[in-house]
N, C-alpha and C positions, 0 to 999 in steps of 0.2 A: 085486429091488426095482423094477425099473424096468417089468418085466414085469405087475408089482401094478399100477404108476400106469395106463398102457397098457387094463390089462383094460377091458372095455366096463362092466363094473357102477360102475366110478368115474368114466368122461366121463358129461356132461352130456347129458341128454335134449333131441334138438331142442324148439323151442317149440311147432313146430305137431303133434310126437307127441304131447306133453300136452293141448294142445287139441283133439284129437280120439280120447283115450283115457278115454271119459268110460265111469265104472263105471255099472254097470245102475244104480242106483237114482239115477246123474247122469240118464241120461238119459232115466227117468221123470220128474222132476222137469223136463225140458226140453219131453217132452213133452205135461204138465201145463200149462205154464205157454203154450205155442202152442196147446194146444187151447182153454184158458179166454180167450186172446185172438181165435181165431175165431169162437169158443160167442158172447161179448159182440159180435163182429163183426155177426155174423149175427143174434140177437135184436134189435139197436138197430135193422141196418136195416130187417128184417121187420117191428116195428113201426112202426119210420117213416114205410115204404111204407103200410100198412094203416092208419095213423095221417090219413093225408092222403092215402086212396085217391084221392079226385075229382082232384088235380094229379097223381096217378101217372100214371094212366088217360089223361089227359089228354097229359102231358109224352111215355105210350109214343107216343099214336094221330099224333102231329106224327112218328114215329119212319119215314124212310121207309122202311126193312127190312122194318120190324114192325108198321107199322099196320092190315094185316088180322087180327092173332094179337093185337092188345091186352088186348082181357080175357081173353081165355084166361090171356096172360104175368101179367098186373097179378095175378093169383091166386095165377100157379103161382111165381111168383118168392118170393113171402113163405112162401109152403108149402113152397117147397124147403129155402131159409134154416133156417124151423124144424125141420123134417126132419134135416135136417143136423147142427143144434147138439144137440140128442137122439143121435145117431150120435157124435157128440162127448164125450159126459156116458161113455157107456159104456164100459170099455174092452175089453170084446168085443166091440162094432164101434166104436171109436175109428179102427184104420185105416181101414175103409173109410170113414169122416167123413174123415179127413185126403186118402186119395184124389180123394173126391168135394170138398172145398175145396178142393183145388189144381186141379182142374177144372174148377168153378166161378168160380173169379177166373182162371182162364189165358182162361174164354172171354168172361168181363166185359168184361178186359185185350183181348184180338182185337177181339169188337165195339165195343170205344171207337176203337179202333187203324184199325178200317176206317172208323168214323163220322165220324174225324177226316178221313183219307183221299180218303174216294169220294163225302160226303154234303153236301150247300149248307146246310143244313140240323142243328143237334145238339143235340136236345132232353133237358135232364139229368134222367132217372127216379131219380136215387138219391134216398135218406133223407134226413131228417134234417141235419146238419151238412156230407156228404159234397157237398152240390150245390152247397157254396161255395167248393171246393178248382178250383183252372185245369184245365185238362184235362191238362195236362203233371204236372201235383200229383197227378192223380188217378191217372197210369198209371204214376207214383212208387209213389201206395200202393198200389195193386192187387198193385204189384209183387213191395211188402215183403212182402204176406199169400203170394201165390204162393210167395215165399223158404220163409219159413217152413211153410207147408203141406209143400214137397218136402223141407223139415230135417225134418218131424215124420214124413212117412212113410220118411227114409230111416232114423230112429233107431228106431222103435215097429217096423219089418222089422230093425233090428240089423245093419243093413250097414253101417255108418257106423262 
């Protein structure tokens, strides 16, 4: 009897084994719901940028890194975004969208990080509602999306 109580099928399951014991179709469902929040990520700001190219353009060419590559960036930035969120929709190439996401905001994240840094100077290119956030707010969310991005490629590889 006592051997019964004992056995491991009657203790209790740590908590954090259940929280990371997500069945396949959990963790579709997870990484569903991280893709569709990059996918809306990335269209809002793409058009936002494109929406008010002339202060994109503008806010890049003040950028001291990047002022010789402005229009090239102010182009390739909104094309990449879209690119991406399409990579996203699919999910024969959803991982490589979640790679190339978390790539993309690691180096968002770095260039804000050195701009803070190294530059007298820090002119905000984002979209939309994202150029009202502190800068300390904003390497907050880059951060969160990072999070998530490396949650989404480690669950859609099944390592997790």
């Amino acid at each position: 009897m006592k051997k019964e109580l004992l056995s491991s099928r009657q203790l209790p399951k740590p908590v954090l084994y259940n929280l990371l014991s997500f069945t396949w179709l959990k963790k579709q469902i997870v990484v569903e719901v991280i893709s569709s929040l990059l996918i809306i990520l990335f269209i809002y700001t793409a058009l936002s940028k494109l929406s008010n190219y002339n202060n994109f353009i503008a806010q890049l060419s003040k950028s001291p890194f990047i002022t010789s590559y402005a229009n090239s960036i102010a182009w390739s930035i909104p094309a990449v975004e879209i690119v991406l969120s399409l990579l996203l929709v699919f999910n024969k190439t959803r991982l490589l969208g979640l790679y190339a996401s978390f790539f993309l905001m690691s180096l968002f994240t770095a260039y804000l990080v050195i701009m803070l840094n190294f530059s007298y100077y820090i002119p905000c290119s984002c979209g939309g509602v994202l150029q009202y956030l502190t800068w300390n707010e904003h390497i907050v969310f880059n951060s969160f999306f990072i999070v998530i991005a490396g949650t989404g490629v480690l669950l859609k590889e099944n390592t997790f």
